[in-house]
Steps between C-alpha positions, in 0.01 A plus 500: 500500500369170711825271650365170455687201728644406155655814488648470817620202513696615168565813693697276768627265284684775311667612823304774571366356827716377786489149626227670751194256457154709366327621812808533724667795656846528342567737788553257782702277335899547633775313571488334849688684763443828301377812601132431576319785320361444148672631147171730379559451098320779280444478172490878275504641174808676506785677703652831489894564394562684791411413881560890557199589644461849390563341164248239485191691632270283257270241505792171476712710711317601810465130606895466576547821623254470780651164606836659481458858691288646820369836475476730812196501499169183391231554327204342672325359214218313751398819699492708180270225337270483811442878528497610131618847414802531831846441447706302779860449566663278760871517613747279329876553481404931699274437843412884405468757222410793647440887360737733678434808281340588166813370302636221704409169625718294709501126529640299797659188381383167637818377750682187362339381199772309321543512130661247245797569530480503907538860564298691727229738357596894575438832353774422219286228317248732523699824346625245240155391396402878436893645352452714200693202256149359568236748510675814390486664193744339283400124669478212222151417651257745426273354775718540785481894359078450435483346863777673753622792231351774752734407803742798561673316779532199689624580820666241761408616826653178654595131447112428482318833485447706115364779366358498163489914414282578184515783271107559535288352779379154425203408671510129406845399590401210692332373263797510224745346758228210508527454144696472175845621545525502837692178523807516718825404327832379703726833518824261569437296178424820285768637567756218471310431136338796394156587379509252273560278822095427526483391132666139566566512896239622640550585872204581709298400860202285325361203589759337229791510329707401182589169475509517081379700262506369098365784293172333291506171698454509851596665853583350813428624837648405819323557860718803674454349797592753708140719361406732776176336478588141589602235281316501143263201448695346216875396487526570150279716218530389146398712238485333136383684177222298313407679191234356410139461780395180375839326623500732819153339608580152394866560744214602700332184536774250470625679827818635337400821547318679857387807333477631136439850403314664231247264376210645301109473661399253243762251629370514847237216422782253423600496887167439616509147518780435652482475944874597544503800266305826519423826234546828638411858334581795708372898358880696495543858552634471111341633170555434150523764239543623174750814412537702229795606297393884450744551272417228244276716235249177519385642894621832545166664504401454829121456360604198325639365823190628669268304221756137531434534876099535492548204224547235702221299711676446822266292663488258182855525500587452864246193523680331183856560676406443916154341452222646740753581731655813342464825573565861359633759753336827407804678410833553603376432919410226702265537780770421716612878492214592741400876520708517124266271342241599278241213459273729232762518283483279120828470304424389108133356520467304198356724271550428133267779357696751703834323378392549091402868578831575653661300211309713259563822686903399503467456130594143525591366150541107539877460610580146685545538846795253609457347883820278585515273807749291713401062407455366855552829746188676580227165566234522212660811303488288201123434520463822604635701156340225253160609692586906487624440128172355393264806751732805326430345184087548575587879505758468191838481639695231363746371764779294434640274778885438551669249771857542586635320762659727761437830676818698346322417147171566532649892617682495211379758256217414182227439720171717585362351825632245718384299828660636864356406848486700792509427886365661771763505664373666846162629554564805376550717174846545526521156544335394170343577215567861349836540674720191476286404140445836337700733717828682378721236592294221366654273206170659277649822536878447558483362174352710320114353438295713639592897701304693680586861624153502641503191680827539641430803656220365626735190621720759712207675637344211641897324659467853691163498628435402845145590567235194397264742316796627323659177412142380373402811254874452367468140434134499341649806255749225424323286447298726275773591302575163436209434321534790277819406379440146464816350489420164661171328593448271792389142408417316786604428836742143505437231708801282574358100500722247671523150587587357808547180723281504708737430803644801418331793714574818341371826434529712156486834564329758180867571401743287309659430861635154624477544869665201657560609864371284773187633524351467178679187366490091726415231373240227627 
């Protein structure tokens, strides 16, 4: 869809602009004698119910969670990007993380970081983040369990020193306390409120906190002030949902809006003329795929899976979704895993004569596949099942489409195959892809879509491997497995296009992150 001015000048007419003037930066404008810093204003296509962060590890919920809660450890993104195939951690809320014997690491806390709620960082906030309510067995958040479930103890050795004791030896801890789930949480307001404390009153040492929070409408962000890393470059963050993309880019360029998220490639054009206003599409460590329900009679051969999978024409299909920037990871591995990685490897090639002879070999005898998909979650998964319906009908597969309008339905039973992403969370296979996606605590298999004995043995095998040859036969077995069983395929890698202000210098990282600390957000 084009925005014409006549659309825009309806658009602000209707009230969906502010009184900012086209071509200004809403940003700067505050009330004399006020605090100096801009309000940044970001525009998105939804919000999660819950700010707890172990609870909204997802693509609309990582964006909050990173403003509101430091990890001990950084992931830096730049160095990574600059020498392909490393991973690199910097201190953030621990100046150390350190191995002291095959089962423990300690961490030395950072001295007088401040959070929210003004107290002092220490080895409690730390034992709170990691307490069995959330990442023990019987925790209502099956990532905290996916992510930290291994810890056998969290030892305080004093006010600012901890050791994190495993049950087996994990050779990539630093790299999980630089990523999901490793956010901090205030011990003092979890336990005056509970676990469900983080849900609405969320407590933690970020670069901002909760000023207001209206589920489906917007969230406000305050500057904490007090951030161990100096004073965050705006006063305020505010964090609207905007459904649809076409009024997100015309809030865009009436200057209501700084950033908006989530745009599709084809809108990227619609930008271009404009001097203030810039297009920005940046590769994430994400994938999209497809996943079976093994039970449903429709896919429970694995060789009709096999034959849906070598169906589809990825590159036509990744081209019509992303344009000519798309790309296909080969498998269930990024080449950001390093000595893991298997660059010879080819997951699905299109092949639709192989596809009919598996279909024939299954016995295949015309039953409608049915593929249902979230309206508006996952960018371009509409497109993306009208073009798979119309390639699995070349081999004879009639699919039928269905479009429900939240996560919770489209699990809900009567459906054969369904659309799930995946991050890469940290460089690593324990980090994504066939353990947090497919793995035995996964949402596939915790509900009941898809089991492996196989697989999960092989799971285990590689979470107590330590030797890099070891840990790479395991992984490519995995991996192997996988494609046996078939119960997903991997679509395409997802880029995440954004529009900014131009005066706005800031860096998207390849995960749904909204780092806002002082030294990747000022403005010009």
């Amino acid at each position: 869809m084009t925005i014409t001015r006549r659309d825009l000048l309806r658009l602000i007419g209707a009230g969906t602009a502010t009184a900012a003037l086209p071509g200004t930066f809403s940003s700067v404008v505050q009330a004399a004698g006020a605090d100096p810093r801009p309000v940044l204003r970001i525009a998105v296509q939804a919000l999660p119910a819950s700010l707890e962060p172990l609870e909204t590890i997802s693509n609309i919920g990582l964006r909050q969670t990173t403003c509101l809660f430091d990890s001990p450890l950084r992931r830096d993104f730049r160095a990574e990007a600059a020498t392909p195939g490393t991973a690199k951690t910097d201190p953030q809320l621990a100046t150390a993380v350190t191995r002291v014997d095959d089962l423990t690491w300690r961490m030395t806390l950072r001295p007088g970081v401040k959070l929210h709620d003004g107290t002092t960082l220490s080895a409690a906030d730390v034992a709170a983040t990691f307490a069995p309510a959330r990442i023990g067995p019987e925790t209502p958040w099956p990532e905290g369990r996916i992510l930290f479930g291994h810890l056998a103890e969290v030892r305080t050795v004093d006010a600012l020193t901890v050791d994190l004791v495993t049950r087996n030896p994990d050779p990539v801890m630093p790299q999980r306390l630089a990523a999901y789930g490793a956010w901090i949480v205030g011990a003092q307001a979890m336990a005056a409120g509970g676990p469900e404390t983080m849900r609405t009153a969320p407590v933690g040492a970020g670069p901002y906190k909760l000023a207001e929070f209206v589920r489906d409408t917007r969230l406000v962000l305050s500057s904490h002030d007090d951030y161990w890393m100096g004073r965050p470059a705006a006063r305020e963050v505010r964090i609207e949902v905007v459904p649809e993309a076409a009024t997100r880019i015309a809030g865009l360029i009436s200057g209501e809006y700084d950033i908006v998220t989530n745009l599709l490639p084809d809108q990227m054009p619609q930008l271009d003329g404009y001097d203030d206003v810039e297009a920005v599409a940046v590769p994430l460590d994400l994938v999209h795929m497809l996943f079976y329900d093994t039970r449903r009679p429709a896919v429970a051969d694995a060789r009709i899976r096999q034959a849906l999978n070598h169906a589809i024409d990825y590159d036509a299909l990744g081209r019509a979704v992303w344009g000519e920037r798309f790309s296909r990871p080969n498998g269930l591995q990024t080449p950001a895993f390093g000595p893991l990685y298997d660059a010879d490897r080819r997951h699905f090639p299109f092949d639709p004569a192989r596809a009919k002879a598996l279909l024939a070999e299954a016995g295949y005898g015309g039953t409608p596949v049915r593929m249902r998909l979230i309206s508006g979650y996952y960018v371009g998964a509409e497109a993306a099942g009208q073009i798979i319906q119309a390639m699995w009908a070349q081999i004879g597969v009639p699919l039928e489409l269905e479009f429900v309008e939240s996560m919770k339905q489209a699990l809900e039973p009567g459906a054969d195959v369904r659309m799930i992403s995946a991050a890469f969370r940290f460089p690593d296979p324990l980090g994504g892809g066939v353990v947090p996606a497919w793995g035995p605590d996964s949402a596939v298999q915790k509900r009941g879509f898809w089991s492996s004995d196989r697989f999960n043995a092989g799971i285990a095998e590689l979470q107590a491997a330590q030797d890099a040859a070891d840990r790479r036969r395991i992984f490519q077995h995995l991996l192997d497995l996988f494609d046996e069983e078939a119960p997903g395929v991997v679509l395409y890698g997802v880029n995440e296009v954004y529009g900014k202000r131009r005066p706005v210098n800031w860096t998207h990282y390849p995960l749904y992150y909204l780092d806002l600390r002082p030294d990747n957000l000022s403005f010009a």
